[in-house]
Every structure is written in structure tokens, then in C-alpha cells.
C-alpha atoms as one frame of an Amber mdcrd trajectory, in Angstrom:
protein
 122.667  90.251  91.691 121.617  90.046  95.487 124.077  92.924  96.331 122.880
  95.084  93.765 119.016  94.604  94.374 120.144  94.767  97.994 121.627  98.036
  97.769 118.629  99.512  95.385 116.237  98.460  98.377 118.225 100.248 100.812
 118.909 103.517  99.034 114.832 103.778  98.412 114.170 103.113 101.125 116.792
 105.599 102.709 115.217 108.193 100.616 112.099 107.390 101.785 113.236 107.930
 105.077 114.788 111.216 104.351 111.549 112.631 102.217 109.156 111.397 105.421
 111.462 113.907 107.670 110.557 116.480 105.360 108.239 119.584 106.711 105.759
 119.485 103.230 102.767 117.292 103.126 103.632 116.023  99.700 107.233 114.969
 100.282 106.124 113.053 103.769 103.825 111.111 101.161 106.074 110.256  98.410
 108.532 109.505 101.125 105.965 106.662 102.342 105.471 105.423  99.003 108.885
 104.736  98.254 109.310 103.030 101.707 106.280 100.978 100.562 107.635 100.354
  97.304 111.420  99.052  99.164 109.523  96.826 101.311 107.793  94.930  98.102
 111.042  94.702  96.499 112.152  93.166  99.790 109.337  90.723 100.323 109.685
  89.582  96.651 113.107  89.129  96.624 112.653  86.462 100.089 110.480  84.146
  97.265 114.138  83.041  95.590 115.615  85.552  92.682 115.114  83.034  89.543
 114.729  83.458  86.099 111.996  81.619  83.734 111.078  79.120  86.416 106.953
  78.729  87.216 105.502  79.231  89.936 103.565  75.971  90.071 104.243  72.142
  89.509 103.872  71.116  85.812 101.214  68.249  85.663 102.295  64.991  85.203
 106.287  65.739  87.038 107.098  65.162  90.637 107.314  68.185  92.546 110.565
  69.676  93.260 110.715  72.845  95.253 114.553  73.765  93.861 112.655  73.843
  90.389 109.786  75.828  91.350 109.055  79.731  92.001 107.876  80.141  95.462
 104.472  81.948  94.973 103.003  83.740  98.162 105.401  86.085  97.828 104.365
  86.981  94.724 100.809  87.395  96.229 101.885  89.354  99.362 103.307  91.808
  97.262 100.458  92.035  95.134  98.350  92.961  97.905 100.804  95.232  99.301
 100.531  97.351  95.713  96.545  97.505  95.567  96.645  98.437  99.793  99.321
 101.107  99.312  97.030 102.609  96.277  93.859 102.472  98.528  96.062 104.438
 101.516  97.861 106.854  98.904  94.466 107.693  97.629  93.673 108.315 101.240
  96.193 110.357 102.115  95.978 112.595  99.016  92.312 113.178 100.069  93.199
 114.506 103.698  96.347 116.239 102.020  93.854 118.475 100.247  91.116 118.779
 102.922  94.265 119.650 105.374  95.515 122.204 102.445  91.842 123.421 102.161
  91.250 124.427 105.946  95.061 125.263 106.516  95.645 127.645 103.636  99.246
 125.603 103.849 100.715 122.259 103.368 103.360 122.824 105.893 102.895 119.858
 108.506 103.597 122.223 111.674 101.381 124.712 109.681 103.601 127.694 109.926
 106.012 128.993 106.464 109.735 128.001 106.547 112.427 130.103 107.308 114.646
 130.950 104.159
């Protein structure tokens, strides 16, 4: 299970490499959302990969940290998800104002070559 979630992390976040290289304003943005989106699946994998287990102590039983779900990471990557929707919103605002006064969406502002 950890080699396959470790290999999913790294090919999104590959591509999210490769789209940020990209010359279009729209690809360099959905190329930082999927790096984003790697480095939750990263910081939630580091709280333990377990099934059915909660995240806090049952009352009445001795706490046992083998038993239990760690829970900040859970909570840093819920953050992470509400910050990266504030900054995508951001970015898709200066994306149009930059389209607006540009006439393009080129990020060197000129057309591509064919």
C-alpha cells in the first residue's frame, strides 16, 4: 500500500511539475494545484496509513498511541485544502485581469510558434 500511494504522490506531483513549466496561464495553475494536492496526500500519509481506527482515546480505556489515529495531520491537511482554495481563487482572479489587459494568456505574452 505505501509503494503504491507513494508512487501516486510522485507521478502528481511530477505532472504538476511538468504543467507549471508550461507557457499558458491556466496549465501553470492546474500544475500548482496538483502539486498542492501531492503534498496533502503526503502530509496525510506521515499520520500512519490505518483503517477504522479513531482518532481520539475512547473514554474510560488507557491510551495507547499504536491504537489510535494520529490527528494533526488530519488538520494540517485540512487547512492546506481551504488555503489552496483561497490562493486558486486568487490566482484565477489575476489570470483574468492579466488576460483582460494582455489580450493573451501566454506568460511571456507573445503567441507560440507552431
Amino acid at each position: 500500500m505505501e509503494t503504491v500511494l507513494s508512487l501516486a504522490i510522485g507521478i502528481v506531483f511530477g505532472s504538476g511539475i511538468w504543467l507549471v513549466l508550461r507557457p499558458r496561464s491556466f496549465q501553470v495553475l492546474t500544475g500548482l494545484m496538483l502539486m498542492s494536492y501531492a503534498v496533502n496526500l503526503f502530509i496525510f500519509a506521515m499520520g500512519r496509513l490505518s483503517i477504522d481506527q479513531p482518532p481520539l482515546t475512547p473514554p474510560g480505556t488507557v491510551p495507547d498511541p499504536v491504537l489510535l489515529a494520529d490527528p494533526v495531520p488530519q488538520a494540517l491537511v485540512l487547512t492546506a485544502i481551504v488555503i489552496g482554495f483561497a490562493t486558486t481563487a486568487l490566482y484565477l482572479v489575476v489570470m483574468i485581469g492579466a488576460r483582460g489587459l494582455s489580450g493573451t494568456d501566454h506568460v511571456d505574452g507573445e503567441e507560440p510558434e507552431a
